[in-house]
Every structure is written in structure tokens, then in C-alpha cells.
Backbone atoms as SQL, in Angstrom:
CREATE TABLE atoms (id INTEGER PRIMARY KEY, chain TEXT, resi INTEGER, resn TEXT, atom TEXT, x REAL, y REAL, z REAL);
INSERT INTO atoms VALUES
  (1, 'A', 1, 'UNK', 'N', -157.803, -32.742, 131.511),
  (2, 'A', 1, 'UNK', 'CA', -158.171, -31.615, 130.667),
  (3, 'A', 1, 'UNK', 'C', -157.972, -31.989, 129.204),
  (4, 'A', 2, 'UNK', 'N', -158.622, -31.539, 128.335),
  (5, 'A', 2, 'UNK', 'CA', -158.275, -31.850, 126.914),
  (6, 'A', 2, 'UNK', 'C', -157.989, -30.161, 125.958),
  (7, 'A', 3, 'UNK', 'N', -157.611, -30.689, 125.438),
  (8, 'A', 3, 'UNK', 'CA', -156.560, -29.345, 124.450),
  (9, 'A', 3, 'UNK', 'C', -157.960, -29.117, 123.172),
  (10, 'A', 4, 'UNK', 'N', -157.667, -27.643, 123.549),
  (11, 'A', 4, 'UNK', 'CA', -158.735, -26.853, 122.516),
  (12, 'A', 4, 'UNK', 'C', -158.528, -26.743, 120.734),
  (13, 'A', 5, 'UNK', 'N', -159.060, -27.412, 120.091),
  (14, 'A', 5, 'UNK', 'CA', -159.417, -27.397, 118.553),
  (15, 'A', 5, 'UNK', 'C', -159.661, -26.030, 118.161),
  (16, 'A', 6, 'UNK', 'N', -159.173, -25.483, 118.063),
  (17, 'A', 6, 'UNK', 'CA', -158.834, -24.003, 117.169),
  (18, 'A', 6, 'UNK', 'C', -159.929, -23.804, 115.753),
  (19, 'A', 7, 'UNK', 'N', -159.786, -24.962, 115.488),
  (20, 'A', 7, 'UNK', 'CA', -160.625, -24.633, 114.520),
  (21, 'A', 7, 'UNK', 'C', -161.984, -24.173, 114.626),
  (22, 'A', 8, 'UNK', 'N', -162.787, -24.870, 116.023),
  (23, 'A', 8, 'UNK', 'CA', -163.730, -24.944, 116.509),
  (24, 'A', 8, 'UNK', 'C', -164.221, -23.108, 116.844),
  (25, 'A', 9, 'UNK', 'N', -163.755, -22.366, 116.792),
  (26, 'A', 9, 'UNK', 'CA', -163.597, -20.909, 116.970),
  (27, 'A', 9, 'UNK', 'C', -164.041, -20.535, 115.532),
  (28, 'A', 10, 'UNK', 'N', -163.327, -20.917, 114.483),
  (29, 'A', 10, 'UNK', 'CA', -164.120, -21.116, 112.979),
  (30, 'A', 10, 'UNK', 'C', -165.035, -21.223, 113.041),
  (31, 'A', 11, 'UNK', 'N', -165.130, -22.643, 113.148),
  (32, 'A', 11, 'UNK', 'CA', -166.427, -23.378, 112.769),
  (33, 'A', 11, 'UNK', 'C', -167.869, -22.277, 113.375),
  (34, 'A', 12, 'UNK', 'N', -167.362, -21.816, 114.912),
  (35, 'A', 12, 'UNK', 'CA', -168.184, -21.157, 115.293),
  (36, 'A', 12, 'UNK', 'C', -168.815, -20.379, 114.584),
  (37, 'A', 13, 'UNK', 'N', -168.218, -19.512, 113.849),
  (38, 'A', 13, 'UNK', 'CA', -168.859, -18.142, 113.216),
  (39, 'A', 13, 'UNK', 'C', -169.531, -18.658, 112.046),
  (40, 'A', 14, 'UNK', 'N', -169.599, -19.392, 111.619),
  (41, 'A', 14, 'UNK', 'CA', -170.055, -19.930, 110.177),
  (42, 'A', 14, 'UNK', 'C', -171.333, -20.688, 111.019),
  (43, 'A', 15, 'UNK', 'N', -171.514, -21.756, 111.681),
  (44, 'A', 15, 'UNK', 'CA', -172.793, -22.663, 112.247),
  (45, 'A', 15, 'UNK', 'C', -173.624, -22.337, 113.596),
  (46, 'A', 16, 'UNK', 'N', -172.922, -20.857, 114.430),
  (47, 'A', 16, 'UNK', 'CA', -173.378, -20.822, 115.388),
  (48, 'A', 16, 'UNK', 'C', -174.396, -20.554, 115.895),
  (49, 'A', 17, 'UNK', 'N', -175.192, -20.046, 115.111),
  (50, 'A', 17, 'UNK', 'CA', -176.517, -19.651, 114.729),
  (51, 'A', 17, 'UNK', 'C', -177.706, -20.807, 114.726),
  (52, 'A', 18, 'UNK', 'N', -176.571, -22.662, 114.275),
  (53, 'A', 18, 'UNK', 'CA', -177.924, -23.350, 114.432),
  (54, 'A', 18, 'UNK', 'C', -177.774, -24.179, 115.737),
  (55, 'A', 19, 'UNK', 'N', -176.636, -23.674, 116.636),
  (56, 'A', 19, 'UNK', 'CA', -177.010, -24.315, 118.214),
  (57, 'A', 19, 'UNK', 'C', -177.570, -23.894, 118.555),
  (58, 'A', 20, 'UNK', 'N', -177.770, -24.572, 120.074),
  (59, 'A', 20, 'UNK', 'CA', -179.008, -23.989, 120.831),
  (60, 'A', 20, 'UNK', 'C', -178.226, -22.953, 121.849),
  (61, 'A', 21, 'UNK', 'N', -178.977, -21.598, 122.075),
  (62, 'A', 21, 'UNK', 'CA', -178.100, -20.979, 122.898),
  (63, 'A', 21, 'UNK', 'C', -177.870, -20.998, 123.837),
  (64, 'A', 22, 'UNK', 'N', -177.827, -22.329, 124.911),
  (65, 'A', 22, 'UNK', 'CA', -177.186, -22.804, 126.282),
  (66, 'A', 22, 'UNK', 'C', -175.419, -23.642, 125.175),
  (67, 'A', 23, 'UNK', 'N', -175.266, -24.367, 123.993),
  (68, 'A', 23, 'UNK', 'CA', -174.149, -24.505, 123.862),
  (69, 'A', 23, 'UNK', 'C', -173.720, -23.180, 122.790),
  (70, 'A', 24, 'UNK', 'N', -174.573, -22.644, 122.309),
  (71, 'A', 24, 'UNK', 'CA', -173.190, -21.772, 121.630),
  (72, 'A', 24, 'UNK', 'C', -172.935, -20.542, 123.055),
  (73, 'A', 25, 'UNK', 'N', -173.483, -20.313, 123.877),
  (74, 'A', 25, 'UNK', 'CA', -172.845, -19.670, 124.677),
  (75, 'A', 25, 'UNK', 'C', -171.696, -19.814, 125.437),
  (76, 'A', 26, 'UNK', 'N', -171.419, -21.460, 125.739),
  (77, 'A', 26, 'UNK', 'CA', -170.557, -22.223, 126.562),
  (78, 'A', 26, 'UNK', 'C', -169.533, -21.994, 125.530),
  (79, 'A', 27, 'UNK', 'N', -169.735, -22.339, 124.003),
  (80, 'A', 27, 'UNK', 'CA', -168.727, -22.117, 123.065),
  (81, 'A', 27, 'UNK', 'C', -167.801, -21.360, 123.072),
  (82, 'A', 28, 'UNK', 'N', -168.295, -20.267, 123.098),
  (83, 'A', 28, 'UNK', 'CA', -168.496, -18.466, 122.586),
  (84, 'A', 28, 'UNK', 'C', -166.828, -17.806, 124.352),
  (85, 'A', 29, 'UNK', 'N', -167.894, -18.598, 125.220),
  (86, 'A', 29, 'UNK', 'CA', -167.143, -18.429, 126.666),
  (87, 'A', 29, 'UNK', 'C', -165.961, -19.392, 126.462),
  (88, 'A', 30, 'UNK', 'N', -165.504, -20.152, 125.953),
  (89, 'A', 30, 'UNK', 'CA', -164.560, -21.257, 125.981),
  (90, 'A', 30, 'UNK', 'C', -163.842, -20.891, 124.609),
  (91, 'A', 31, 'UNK', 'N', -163.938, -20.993, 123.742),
  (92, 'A', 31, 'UNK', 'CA', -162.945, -20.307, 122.804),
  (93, 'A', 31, 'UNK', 'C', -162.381, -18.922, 122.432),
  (94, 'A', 32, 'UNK', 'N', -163.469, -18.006, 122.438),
  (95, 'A', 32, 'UNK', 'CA', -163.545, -16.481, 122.170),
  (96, 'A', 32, 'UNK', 'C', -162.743, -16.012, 123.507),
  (97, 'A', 33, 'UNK', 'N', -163.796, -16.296, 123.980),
  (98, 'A', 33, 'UNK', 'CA', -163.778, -15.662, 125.994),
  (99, 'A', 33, 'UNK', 'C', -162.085, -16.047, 126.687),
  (100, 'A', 34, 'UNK', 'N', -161.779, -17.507, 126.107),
  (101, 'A', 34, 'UNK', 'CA', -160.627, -17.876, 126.641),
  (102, 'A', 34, 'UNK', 'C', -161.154, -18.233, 128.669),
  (103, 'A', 35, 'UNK', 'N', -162.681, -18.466, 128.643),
  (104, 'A', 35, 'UNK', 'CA', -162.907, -18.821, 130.069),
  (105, 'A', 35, 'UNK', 'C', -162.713, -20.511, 130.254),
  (106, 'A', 36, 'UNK', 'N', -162.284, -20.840, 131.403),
  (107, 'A', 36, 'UNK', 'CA', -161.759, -22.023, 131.594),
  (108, 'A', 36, 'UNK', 'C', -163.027, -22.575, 131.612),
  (109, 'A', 37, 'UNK', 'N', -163.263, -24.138, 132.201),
  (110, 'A', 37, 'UNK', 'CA', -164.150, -25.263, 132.606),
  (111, 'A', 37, 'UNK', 'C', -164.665, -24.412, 134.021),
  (112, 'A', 38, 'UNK', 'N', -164.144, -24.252, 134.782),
  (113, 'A', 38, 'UNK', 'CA', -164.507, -23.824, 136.234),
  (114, 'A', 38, 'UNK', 'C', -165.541, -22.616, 136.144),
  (115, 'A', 39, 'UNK', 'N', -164.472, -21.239, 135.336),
  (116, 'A', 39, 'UNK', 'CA', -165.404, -19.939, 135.508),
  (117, 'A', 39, 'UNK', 'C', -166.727, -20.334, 134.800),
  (118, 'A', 40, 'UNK', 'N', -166.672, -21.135, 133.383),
  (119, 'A', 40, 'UNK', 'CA', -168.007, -21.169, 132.923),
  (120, 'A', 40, 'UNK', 'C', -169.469, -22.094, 133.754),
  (121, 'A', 41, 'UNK', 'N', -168.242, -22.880, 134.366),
  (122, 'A', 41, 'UNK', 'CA', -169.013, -23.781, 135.283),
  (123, 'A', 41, 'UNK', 'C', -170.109, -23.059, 136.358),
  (124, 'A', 42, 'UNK', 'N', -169.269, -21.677, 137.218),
  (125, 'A', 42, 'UNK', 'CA', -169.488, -21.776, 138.041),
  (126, 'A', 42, 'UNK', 'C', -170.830, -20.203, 137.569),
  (127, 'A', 43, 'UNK', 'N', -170.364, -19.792, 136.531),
  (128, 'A', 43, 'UNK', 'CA', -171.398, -18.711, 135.807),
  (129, 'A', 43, 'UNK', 'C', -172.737, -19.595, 135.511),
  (130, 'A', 44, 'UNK', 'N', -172.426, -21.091, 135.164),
  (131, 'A', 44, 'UNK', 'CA', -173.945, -21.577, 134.608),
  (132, 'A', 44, 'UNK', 'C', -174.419, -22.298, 136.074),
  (133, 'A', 45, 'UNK', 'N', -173.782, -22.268, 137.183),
  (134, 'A', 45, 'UNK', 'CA', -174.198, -23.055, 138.158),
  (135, 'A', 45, 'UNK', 'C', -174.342, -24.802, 137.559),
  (136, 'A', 46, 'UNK', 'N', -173.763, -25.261, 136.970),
  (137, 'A', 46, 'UNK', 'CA', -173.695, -26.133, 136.920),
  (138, 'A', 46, 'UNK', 'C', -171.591, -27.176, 136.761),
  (139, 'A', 47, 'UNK', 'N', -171.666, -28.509, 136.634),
  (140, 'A', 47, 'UNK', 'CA', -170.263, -28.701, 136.988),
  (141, 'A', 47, 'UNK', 'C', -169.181, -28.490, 136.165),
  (142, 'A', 48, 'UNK', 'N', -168.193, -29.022, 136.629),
  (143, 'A', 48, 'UNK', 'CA', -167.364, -28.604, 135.317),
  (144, 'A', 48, 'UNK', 'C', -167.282, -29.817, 134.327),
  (145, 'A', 49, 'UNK', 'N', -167.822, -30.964, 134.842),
  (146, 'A', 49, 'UNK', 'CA', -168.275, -31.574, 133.928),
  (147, 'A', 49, 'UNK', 'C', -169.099, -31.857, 132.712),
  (148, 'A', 50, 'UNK', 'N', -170.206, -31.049, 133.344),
  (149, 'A', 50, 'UNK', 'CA', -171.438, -30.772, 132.247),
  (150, 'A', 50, 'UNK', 'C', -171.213, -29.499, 131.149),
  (151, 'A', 51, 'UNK', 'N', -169.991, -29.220, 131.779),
  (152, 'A', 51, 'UNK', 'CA', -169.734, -27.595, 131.006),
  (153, 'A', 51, 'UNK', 'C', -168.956, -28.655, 129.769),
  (154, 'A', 52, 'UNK', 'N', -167.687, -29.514, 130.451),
  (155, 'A', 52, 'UNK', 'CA', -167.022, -30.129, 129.326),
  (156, 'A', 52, 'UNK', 'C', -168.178, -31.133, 128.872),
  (157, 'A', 53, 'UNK', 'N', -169.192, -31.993, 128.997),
  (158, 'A', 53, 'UNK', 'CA', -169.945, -32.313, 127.704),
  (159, 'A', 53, 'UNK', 'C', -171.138, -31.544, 127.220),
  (160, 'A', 54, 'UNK', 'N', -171.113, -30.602, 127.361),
  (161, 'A', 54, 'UNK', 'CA', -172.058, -29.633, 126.836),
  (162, 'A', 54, 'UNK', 'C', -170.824, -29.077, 125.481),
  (163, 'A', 55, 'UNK', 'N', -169.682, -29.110, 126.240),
  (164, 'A', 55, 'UNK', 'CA', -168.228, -28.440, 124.757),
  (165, 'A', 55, 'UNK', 'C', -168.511, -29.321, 123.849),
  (166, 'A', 56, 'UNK', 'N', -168.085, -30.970, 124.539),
  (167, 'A', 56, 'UNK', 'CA', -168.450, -31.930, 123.292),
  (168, 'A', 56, 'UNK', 'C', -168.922, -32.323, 122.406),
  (169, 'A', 57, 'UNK', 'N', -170.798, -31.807, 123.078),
  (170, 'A', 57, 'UNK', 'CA', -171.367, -31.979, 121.962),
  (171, 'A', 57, 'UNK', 'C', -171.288, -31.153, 121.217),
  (172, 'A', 58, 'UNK', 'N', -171.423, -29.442, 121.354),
  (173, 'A', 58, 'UNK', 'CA', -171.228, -28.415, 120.329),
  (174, 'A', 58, 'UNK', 'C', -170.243, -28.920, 119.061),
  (175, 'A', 59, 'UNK', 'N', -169.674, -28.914, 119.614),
  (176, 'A', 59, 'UNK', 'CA', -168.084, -29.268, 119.035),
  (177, 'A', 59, 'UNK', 'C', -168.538, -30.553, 117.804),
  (178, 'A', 60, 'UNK', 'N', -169.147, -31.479, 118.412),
  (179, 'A', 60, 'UNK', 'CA', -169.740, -32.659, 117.333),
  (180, 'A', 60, 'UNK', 'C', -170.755, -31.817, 116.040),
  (181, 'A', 61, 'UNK', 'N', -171.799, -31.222, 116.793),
  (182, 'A', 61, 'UNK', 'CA', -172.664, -30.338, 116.193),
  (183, 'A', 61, 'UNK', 'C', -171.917, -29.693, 114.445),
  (184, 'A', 62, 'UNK', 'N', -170.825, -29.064, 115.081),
  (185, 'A', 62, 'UNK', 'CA', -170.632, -28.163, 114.300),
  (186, 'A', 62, 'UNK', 'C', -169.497, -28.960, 113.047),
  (187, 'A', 63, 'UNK', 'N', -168.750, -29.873, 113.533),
  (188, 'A', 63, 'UNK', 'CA', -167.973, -30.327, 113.022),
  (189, 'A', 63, 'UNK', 'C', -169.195, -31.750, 111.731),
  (190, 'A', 64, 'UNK', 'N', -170.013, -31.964, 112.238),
  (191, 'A', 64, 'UNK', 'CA', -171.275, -32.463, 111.512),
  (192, 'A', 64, 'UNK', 'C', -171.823, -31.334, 110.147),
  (193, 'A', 65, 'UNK', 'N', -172.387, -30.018, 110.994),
  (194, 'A', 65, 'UNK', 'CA', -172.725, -29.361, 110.183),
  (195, 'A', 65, 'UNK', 'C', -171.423, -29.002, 108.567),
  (196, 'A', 66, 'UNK', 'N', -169.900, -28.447, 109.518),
  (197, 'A', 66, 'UNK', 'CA', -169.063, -28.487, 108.718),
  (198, 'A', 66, 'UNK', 'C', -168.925, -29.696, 107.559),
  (199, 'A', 67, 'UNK', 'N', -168.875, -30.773, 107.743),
  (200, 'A', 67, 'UNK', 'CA', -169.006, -31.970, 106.923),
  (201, 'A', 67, 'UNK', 'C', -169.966, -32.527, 106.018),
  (202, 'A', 68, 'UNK', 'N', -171.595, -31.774, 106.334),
  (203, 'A', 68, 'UNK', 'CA', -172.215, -32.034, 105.546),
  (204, 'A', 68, 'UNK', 'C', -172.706, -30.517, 104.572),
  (205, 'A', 69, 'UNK', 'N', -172.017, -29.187, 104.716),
  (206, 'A', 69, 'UNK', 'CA', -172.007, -28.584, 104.382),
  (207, 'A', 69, 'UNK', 'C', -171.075, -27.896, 103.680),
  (208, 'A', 70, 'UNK', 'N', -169.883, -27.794, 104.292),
  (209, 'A', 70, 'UNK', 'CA', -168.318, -27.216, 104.011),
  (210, 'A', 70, 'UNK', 'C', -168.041, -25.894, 104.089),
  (211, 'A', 71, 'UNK', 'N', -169.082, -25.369, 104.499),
  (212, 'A', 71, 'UNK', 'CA', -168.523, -23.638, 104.176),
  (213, 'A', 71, 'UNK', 'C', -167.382, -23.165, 104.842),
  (214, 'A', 72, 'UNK', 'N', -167.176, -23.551, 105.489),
  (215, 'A', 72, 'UNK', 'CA', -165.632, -22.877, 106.185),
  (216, 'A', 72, 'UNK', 'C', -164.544, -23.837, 105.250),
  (217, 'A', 73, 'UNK', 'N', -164.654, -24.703, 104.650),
  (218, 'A', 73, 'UNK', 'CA', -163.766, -25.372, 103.920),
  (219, 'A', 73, 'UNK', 'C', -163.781, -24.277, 102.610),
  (220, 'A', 74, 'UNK', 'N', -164.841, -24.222, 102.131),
  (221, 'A', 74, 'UNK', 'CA', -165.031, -23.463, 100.964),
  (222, 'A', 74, 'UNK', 'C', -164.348, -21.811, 100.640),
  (223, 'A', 75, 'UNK', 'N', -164.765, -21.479, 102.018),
  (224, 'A', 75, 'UNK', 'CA', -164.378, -19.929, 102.491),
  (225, 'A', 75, 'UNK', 'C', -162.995, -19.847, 102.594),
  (226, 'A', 76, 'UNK', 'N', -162.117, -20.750, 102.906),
  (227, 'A', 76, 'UNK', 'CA', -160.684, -21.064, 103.096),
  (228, 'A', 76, 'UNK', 'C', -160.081, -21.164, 101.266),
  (229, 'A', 77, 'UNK', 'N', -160.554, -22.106, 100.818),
  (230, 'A', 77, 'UNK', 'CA', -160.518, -21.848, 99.732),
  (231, 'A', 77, 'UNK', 'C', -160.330, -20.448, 98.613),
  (232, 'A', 78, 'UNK', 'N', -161.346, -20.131, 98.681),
  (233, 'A', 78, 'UNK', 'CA', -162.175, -18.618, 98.313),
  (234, 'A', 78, 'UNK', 'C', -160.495, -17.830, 98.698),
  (235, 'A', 79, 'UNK', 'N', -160.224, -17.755, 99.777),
  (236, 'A', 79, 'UNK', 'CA', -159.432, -16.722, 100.501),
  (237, 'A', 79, 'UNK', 'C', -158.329, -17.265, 99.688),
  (238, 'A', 80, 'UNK', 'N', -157.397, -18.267, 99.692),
  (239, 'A', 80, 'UNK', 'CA', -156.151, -18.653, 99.036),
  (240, 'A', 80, 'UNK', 'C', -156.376, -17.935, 97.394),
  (241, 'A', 81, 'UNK', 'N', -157.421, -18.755, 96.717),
  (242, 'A', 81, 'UNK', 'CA', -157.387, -18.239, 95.156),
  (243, 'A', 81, 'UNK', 'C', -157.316, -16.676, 95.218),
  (244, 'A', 82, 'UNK', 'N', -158.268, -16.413, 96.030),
  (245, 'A', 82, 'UNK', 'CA', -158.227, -14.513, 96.198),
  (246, 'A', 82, 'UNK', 'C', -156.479, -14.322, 96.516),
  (247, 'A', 83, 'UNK', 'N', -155.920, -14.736, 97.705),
  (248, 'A', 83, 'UNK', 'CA', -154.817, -14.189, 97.626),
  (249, 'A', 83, 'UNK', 'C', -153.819, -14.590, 96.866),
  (250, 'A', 84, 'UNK', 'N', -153.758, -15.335, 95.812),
  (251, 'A', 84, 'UNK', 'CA', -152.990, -15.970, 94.173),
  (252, 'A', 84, 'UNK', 'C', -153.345, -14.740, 93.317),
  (253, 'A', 85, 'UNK', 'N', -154.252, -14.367, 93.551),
  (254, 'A', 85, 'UNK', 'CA', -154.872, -13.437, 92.507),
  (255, 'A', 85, 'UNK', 'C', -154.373, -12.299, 92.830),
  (256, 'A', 86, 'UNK', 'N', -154.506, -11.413, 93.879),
  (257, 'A', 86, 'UNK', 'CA', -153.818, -10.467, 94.310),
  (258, 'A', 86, 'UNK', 'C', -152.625, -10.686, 94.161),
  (259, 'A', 87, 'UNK', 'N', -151.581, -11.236, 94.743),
  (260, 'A', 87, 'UNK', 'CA', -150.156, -11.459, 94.581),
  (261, 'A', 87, 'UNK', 'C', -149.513, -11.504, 92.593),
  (262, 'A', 88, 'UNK', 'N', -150.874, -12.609, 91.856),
  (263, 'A', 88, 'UNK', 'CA', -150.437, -12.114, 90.671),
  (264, 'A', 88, 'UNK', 'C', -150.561, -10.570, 89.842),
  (265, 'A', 89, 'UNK', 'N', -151.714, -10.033, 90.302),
  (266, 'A', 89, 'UNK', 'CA', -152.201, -8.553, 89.879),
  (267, 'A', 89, 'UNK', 'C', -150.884, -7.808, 90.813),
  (268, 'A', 90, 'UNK', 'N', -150.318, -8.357, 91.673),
  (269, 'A', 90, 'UNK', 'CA', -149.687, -7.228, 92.208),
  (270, 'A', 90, 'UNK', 'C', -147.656, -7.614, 91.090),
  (271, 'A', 91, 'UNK', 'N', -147.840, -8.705, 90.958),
  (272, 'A', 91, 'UNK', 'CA', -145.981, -8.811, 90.086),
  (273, 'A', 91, 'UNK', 'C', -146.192, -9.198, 88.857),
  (274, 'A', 92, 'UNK', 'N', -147.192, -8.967, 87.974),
  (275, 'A', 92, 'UNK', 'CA', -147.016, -9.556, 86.657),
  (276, 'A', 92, 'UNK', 'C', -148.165, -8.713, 86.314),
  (277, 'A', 93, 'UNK', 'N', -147.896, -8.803, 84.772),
  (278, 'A', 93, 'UNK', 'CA', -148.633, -7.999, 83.914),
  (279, 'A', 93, 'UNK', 'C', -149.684, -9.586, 83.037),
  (280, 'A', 94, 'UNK', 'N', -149.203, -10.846, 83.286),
  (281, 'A', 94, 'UNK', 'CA', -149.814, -11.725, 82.126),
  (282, 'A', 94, 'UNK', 'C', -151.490, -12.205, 82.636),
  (283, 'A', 95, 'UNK', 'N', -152.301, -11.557, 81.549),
  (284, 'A', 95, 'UNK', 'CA', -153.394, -11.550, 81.945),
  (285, 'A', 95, 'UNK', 'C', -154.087, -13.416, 81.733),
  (286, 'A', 96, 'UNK', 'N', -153.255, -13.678, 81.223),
  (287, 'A', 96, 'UNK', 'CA', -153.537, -15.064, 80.956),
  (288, 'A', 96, 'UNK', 'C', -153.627, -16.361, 82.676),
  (289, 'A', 97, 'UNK', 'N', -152.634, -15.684, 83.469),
  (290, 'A', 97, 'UNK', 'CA', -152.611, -16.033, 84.788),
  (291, 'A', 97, 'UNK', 'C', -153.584, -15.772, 85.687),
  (292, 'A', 98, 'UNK', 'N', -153.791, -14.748, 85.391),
  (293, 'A', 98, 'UNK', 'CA', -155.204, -13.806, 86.101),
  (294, 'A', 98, 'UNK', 'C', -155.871, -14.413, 85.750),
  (295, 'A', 99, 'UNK', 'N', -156.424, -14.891, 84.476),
  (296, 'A', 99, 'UNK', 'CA', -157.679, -15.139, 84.164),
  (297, 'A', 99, 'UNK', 'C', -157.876, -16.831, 84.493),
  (298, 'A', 100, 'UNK', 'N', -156.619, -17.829, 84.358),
  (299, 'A', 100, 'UNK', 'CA', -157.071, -18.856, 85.157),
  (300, 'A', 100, 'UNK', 'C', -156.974, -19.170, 86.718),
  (301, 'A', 101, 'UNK', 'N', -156.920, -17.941, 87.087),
  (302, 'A', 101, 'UNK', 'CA', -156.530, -18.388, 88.676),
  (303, 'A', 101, 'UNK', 'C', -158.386, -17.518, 88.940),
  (304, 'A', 102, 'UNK', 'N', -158.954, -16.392, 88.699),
  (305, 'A', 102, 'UNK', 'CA', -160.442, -16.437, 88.617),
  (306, 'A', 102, 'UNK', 'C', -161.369, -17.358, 88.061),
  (307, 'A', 103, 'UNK', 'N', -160.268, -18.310, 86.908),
  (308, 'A', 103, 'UNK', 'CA', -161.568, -19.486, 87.165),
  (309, 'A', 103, 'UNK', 'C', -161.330, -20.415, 87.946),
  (310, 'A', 104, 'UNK', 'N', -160.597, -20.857, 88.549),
  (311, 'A', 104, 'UNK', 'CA', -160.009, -21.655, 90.126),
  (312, 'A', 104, 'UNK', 'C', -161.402, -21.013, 91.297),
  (313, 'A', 105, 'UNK', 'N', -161.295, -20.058, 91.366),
  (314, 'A', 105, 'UNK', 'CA', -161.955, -19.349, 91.985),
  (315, 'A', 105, 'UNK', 'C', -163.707, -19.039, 92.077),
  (316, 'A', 106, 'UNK', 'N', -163.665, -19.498, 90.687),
  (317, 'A', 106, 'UNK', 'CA', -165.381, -19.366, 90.424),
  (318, 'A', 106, 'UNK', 'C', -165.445, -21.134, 90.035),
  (319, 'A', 107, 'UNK', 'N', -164.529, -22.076, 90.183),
  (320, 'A', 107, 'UNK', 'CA', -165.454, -23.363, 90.240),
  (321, 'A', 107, 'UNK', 'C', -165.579, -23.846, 91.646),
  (322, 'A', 108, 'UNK', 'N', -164.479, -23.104, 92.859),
  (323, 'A', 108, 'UNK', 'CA', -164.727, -23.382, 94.176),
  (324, 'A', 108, 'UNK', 'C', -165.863, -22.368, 94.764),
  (325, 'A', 109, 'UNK', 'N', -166.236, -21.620, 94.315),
  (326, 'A', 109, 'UNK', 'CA', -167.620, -20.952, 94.706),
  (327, 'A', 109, 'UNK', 'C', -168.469, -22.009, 94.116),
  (328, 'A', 110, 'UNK', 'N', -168.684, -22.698, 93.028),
  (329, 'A', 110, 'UNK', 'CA', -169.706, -23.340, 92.699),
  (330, 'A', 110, 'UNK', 'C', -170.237, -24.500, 93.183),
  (331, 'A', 111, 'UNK', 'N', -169.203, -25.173, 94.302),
  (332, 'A', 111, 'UNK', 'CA', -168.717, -25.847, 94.468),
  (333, 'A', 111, 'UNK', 'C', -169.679, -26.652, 95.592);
């Protein structure tokens, strides 16, 4: 058995749209679903082998798309500066902090 990439549940929601829908379904059932190799196996009538390289390739797919694209890198990003920003708007009054942690923020959108 091999141990599930977490991230790959990410990656999903951001690229899943450009698999084909025999693997983002297997995906969708295997990370989301929490369905093993067997149940998905035995739902597609096919083995539990083909279920695990049908995972593989998705899994390549997306981790490709991620790499030549980044948006879930980017979006991770996005979220940290946002929450610097909040945390400073929420204990300090110095607008000078605020204002370089929104441009942190608008050169990783540009990005």
C-alpha cells in the first residue's frame, strides 16, 4: 500500500477540472471519499491495481499542472500575507506595517 499525499486533495480543487473524469473521479473517491483501493475497485469493476495506477497518474497530472502553473502555491501565499495583515490590523495602530505587508501581497498576486 502506499501512504496518501495530502496535498493531492489541494491540488485537486484547483486542477480538477482538467482531468479526465474516469481519474478525477477515482481522485475525488480516494482522498475526499476516504474510499480505499478495493471499494473503488470494485465500484469501477475494475482491479485494485488499475484503480492504484489510474491514482498515479492523476496524481502526476496534477502535480505537473501545479509546477507549471503554481496556483495552489500562490493561493497559500495570498492566505499567509492576508493573515499578517489581519493579525497586524487587529494589534497595532502603525499604518506603515499595513501598508508593506499589502505590498507583499500584491507582488505575490502578480506573481
Amino acid at each position: 500500500m502506499f501512504e496518501k499525499d495530502l496535498n493531492v486533495g489541494y491540488l485537486l480543487d484547483f486542477y480538477g477540472e482538467l482531468l479526465s473524469e474516469r481519474k478525477r473521479s477515482v481522485l475525488d473517491a480516494y482522498y475526499n471519499e476516504d474510499y480505499s483501493l478495493a471499494e473503488i475497485a470494485a465500484d469501477m469493476g475494475i482491479s485494485r491495481q488499475g484503480v492504484r495506477n489510474l491514482i498515479k497518474k492523476a496524481e502526476s497530472e496534477l502535480f505537473f499542472y501545479e509546477e507549471k502553473l503554481g496556483l495552489a502555491k500562490k493561493l497559500m501565499q495570498v492566505e499567509k500575507h492576508t493573515d499578517s495583515l489581519l493579525q497586524l490590523m487587529k494589534h497595532t495602530n502603525l499604518s506603515q506595517e499595513i501598508t508593506d505587508e499589502l505590498l507583499l501581497l500584491t507582488q505575490v498576486v502578480k506573481e
